[in-house]
C-alpha positions in Angstrom: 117.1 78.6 105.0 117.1 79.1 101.4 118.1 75.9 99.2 119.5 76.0 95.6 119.7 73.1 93.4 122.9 73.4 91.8 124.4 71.7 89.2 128.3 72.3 89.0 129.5 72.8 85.2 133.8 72.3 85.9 135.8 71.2 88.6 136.6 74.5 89.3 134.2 77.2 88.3 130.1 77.2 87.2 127.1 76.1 88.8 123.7 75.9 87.1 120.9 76.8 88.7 118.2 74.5 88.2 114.0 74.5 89.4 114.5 78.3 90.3 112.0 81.0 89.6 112.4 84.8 89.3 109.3 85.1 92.0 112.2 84.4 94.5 114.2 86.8 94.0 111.9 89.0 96.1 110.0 87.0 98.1 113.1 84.7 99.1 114.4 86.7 102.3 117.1 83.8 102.5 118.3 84.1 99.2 120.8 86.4 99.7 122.9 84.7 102.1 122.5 80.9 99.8 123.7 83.0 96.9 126.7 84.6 98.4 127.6 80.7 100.0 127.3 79.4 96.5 129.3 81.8 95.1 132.4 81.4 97.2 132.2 77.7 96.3 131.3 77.9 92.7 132.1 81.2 91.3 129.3 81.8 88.6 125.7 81.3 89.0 123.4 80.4 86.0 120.0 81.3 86.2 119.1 79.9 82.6 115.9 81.8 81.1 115.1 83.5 84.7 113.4 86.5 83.0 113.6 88.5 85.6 112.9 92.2 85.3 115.7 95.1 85.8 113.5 96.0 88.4 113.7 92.4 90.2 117.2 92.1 89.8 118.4 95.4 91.4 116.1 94.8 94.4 117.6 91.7 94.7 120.8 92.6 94.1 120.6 95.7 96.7 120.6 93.2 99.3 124.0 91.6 98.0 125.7 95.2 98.8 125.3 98.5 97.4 125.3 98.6 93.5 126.8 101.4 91.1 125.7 104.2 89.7 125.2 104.0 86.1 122.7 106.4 86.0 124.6 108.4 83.1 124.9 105.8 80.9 122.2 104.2 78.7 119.6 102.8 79.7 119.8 105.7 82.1 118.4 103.0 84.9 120.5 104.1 87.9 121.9 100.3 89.1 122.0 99.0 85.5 124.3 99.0 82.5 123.9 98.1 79.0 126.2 96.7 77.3 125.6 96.6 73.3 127.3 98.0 70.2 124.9 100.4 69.0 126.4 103.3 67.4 124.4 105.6 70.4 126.2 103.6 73.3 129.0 105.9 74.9 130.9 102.6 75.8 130.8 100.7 72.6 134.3 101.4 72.0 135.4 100.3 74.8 133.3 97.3 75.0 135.1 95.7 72.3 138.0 94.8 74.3 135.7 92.3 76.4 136.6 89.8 74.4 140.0 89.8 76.4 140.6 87.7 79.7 139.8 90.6 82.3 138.8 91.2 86.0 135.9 94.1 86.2 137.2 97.1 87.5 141.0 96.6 87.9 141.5 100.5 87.7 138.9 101.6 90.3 140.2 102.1 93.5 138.4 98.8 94.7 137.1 96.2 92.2 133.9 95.2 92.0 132.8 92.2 94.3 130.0 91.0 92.2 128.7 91.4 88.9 125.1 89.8 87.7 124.3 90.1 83.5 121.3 89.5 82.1 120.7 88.4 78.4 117.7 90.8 76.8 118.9 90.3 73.1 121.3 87.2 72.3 123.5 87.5 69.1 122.4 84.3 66.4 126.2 83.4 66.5 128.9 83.7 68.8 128.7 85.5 72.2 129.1 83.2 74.8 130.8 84.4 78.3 134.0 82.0 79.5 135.0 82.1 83.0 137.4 80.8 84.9 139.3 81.0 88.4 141.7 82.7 89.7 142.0 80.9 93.1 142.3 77.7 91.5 145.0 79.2 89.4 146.5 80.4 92.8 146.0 76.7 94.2 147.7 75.4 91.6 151.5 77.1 91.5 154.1 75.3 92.8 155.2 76.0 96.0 158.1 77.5 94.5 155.8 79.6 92.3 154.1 80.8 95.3 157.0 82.2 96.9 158.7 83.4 93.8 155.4 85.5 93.2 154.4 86.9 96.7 155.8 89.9 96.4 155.5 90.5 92.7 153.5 93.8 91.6 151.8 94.2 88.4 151.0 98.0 86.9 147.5 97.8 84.9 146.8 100.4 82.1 143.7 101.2 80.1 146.4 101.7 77.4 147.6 97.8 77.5 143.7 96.4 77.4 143.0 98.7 74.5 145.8 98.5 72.5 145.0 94.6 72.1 142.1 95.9 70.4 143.2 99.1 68.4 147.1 97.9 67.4 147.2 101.4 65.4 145.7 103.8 68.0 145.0 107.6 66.4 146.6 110.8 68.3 143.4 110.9 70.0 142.8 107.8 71.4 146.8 107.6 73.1 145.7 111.0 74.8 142.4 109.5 76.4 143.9 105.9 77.3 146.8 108.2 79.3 144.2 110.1 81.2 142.6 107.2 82.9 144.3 106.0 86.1 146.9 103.7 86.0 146.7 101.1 88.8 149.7 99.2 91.0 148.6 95.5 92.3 150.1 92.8 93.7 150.1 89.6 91.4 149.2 87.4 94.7 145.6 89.0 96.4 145.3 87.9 99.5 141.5 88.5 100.4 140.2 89.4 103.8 138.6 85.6 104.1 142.4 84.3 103.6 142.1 82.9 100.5 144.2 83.7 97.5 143.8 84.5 94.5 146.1 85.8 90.9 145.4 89.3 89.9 145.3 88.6 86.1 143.9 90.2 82.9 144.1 92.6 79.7 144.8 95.5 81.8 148.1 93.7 83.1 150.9 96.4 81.4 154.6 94.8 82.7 155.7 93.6 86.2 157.6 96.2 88.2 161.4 95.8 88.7 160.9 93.0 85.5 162.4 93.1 82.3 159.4 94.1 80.7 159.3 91.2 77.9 160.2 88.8 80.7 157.4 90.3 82.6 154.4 90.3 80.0 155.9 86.4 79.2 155.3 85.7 82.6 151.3 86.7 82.6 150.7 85.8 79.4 151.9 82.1 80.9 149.7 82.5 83.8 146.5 83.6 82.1 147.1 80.2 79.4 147.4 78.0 82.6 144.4 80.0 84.4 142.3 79.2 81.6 144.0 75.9 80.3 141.7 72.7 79.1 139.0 72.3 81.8 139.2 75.4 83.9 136.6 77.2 82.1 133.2 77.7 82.0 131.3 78.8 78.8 128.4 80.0 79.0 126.1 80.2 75.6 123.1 82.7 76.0 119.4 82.5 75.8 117.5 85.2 75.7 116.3 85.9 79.9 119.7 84.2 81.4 121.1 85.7 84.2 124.5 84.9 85.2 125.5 85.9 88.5 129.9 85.8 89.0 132.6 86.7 92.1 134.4 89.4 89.9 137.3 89.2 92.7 138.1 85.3 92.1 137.7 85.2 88.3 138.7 86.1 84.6 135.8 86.3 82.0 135.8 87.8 78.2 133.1 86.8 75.7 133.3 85.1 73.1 133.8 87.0 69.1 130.0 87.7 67.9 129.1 89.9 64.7 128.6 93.2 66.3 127.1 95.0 63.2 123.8 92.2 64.9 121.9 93.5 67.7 122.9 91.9 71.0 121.9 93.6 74.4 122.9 92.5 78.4 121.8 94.3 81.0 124.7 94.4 83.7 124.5 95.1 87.5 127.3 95.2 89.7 127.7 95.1 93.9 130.5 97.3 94.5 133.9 96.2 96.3 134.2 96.1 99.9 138.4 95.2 99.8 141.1 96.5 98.3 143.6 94.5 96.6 146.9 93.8 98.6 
């Protein structure tokens, strides 16, 4: 049986990963399985200065589940994603509005389970990834909470995420966000392991059957308390990190940076295996 030595960052959420070396992630056939365990307990993995190559990390990762295909995006690697502001990036756009609270993949059909980023080229300021739990922020609630939210349902846009970036949007840009799929979720998720978890983020539009004010009040209160004094971890990059996250149990964003400055993560992700309901 594979053994980590794990440090825990909060109460809640982050684990450090100490005495580990990227040889493992091949030759470790147990590693899988200790990750997975440790990420249902922890939430985030931190590999500090792994340097593991793409190559390593998608085998590994293949054995987590079965990654996505980003083969028509840079770097045109099949199972990995770059994520950087240069002008050439299709995404770049779009990747500004990461610095929002957000759950990966809130307007797919099924969200991503796991998502593992890799720092190739840090930024000299700024930058850091924050993370924090949504199934401590379930625990939490009142019991009165809990029943007053069970059957609440919350309709995600691409519009809402983006407008908190672009409060002026062109012609243009209102015609693209409103061809992208809007999404219908319950606030409460109750997973297939019977935990529970808030479905929170920047894609969050209005609660249905809510006044919509009301509504947008009420998550804006949730996400505050989700990610309230303690409950997060932040992360601050070197260059060969690899962080390794449940994207169905947590919010994340990064942290402002000067993106006129080079900065470059490689991102992997194990796709979803439940809806949300």
């Amino acid at each position: 049986m594979s053994t980590l030595i794990l440090e825990e960052i909060t109460e809640t959420t982050g684990a450090m990963v100490n005495d580990f070396d990227a040889e493992r992630l091949t030759a470790d056939e147990h590693l899988p399985d200790a990750v997975s365990e440790a990420l249902e307990t922890f939430g985030v993995l931190i590999f500090p200065k792994l340097n593991a190559s793409d190559e390593a990390l998608v085998r590994f990762c293949r054995k987590l589940g079965t990654l996505i295909d980003f083969s028509h995006l840079p770097p045109e690697t099949a199972e990995v994603m770059e994520i950087s502001f240069d002008p050439s990036n299709p995404n770049a756009e779009y990747f500004a509005s990461n610095r929002f609270w957000h759950i990966d993949g809130l307007l797919d059909e099924i969200a991503p389970k796991t998502s593992i980023l890799t720092a190739r080229v840090t930024s000299e300021t700024g930058g850091e990834t924050e993370f924090a739990s949504t199934y401590a922020a379930y625990d939490d609630l009142s019991a009165d909470e809990k029943e007053l939210f069970a059957d609440l349902r919350v309709v995600h846009t691409f519009e809402a995420v983006q407008r908190m970036t672009y409060h002026d949007p062109t012609p243009a840009q209102l015609e693209e966000w409103a061809s992208r799929t809007v999404r219908e979720h319950p606030l409460v998720w109750e997973h297939d392991s019977g935990r529970r978890s808030l479905v929170l983020g920047a894609t969050a539009s209005h609660i249905v059957g809510m006044d919509v004010d009301k509504g947008r009040s009420l998550l804006a209160d949730l996400r505050d308390r989700t990610t309230g004094p303690g409950k997060v971890c932040r992360h601050s990059w070197s260059e060969g990190d690899t962080v390794i996250w449940d994207n169905t149990g947590l919010v994340h964003r990064v942290c402002d940076f000067d993106h006129a400055k080079p900065r470059v993560m490689h991102r992997s992700t194990v796709a979803g295996q439940e809806k949300i309901k």
